[in-house]
LOSE-434503 format. One record per residue (C-alpha): residue number from 0; chain; y, x, z. Coordinates in steps of 0.5 Angstrom, whole numbers. Each point is the difference from the previous one (the first is absolute). Example, Ala and Ser with C-alpha at 12.3 -4.5 7.8 and 13.67 -1.06 7.14 Angstrom:
# LOSE-434503
+-----+-------+-------+-------+-------+
!   n ! chain !     Y !     X !     Z !
+-----+-------+-------+-------+-------+
!   0 !     A !    -9 !    25 !    16 !
!   1 !     A !     7 !     2 !    -2 !
+-----+-------+-------+-------+-------+
# end
This chain:
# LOSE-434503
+-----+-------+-------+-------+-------+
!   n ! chain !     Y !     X !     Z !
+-----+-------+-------+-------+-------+
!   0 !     A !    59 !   -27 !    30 !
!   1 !     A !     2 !     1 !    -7 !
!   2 !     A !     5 !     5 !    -3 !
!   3 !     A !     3 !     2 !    -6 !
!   4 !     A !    -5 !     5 !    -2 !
!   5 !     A !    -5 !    -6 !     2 !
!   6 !     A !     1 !    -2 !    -8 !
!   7 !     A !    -7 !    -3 !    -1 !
!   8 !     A !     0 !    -4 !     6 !
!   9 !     A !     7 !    -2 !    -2 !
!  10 !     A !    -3 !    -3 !    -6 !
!  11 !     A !    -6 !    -3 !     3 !
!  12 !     A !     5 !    -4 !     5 !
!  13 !     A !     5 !    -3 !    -6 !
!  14 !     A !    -7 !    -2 !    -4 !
!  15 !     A !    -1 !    -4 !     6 !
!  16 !     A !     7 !    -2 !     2 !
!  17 !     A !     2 !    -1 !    -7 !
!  18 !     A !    -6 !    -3 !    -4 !
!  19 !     A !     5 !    -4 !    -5 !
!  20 !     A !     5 !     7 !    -2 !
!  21 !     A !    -2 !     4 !    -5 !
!  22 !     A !     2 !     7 !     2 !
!  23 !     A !     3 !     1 !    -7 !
!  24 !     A !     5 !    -3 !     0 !
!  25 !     A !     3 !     2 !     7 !
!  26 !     A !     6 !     3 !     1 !
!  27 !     A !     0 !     5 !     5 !
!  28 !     A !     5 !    -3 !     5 !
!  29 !     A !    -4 !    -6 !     1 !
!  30 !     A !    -6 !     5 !     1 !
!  31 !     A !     4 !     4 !     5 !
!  32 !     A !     0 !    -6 !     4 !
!  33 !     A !    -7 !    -2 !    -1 !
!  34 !     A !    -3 !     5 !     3 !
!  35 !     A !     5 !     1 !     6 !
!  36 !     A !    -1 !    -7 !     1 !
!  37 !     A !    -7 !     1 !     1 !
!  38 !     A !    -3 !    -1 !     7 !
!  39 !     A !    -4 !     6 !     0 !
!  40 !     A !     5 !     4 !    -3 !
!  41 !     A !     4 !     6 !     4 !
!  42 !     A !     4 !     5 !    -2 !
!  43 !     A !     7 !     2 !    -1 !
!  44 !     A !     3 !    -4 !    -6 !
!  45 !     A !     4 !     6 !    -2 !
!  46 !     A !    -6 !     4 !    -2 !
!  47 !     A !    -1 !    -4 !    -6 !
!  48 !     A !     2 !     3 !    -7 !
!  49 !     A !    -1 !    -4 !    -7 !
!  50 !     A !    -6 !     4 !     0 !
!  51 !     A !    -4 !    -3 !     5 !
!  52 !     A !     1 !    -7 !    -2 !
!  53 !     A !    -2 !     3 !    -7 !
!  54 !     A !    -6 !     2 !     3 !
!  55 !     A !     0 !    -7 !     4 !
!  56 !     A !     1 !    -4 !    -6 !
!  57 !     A !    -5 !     5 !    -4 !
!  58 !     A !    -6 !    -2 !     6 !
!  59 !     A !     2 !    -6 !     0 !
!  60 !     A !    -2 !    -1 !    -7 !
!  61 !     A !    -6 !     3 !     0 !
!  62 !     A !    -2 !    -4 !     7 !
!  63 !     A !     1 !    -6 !    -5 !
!  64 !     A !    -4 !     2 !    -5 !
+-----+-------+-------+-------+-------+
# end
């Protein structure tokens, strides 16, 4: 099961369900709500601040690369 704190595999999980996004240009509503809907994601939809998705989108970049 993934956390927040699971911010690499997060990054990994999104470069596989959304192949055709680019990170950059996402906004961080959308974000939020990608990873709580992934399906191996569960934790407390409360405990994520917009450093967490920064990270997410930071890992999720590089993962692209």
């Amino acid at each position: 099961m993934l956390k927040w704190t699971d911010i690499h595999d997060i990054a990994i999980e999104l470069t596989d369900t959304h192949p055709d996004v680019d990170p950059q240009y996402v906004n961080f509503v959308d974000l939020r709500k990608w990873v709580l809907a992934l399906e191996d994601f569960s934790d407390d939809p409360d405990r994520c601040g917009e450093k967490i998705l920064e990270a997410i989108q930071m890992a999720w970049l590089e993962e692209q690369d």
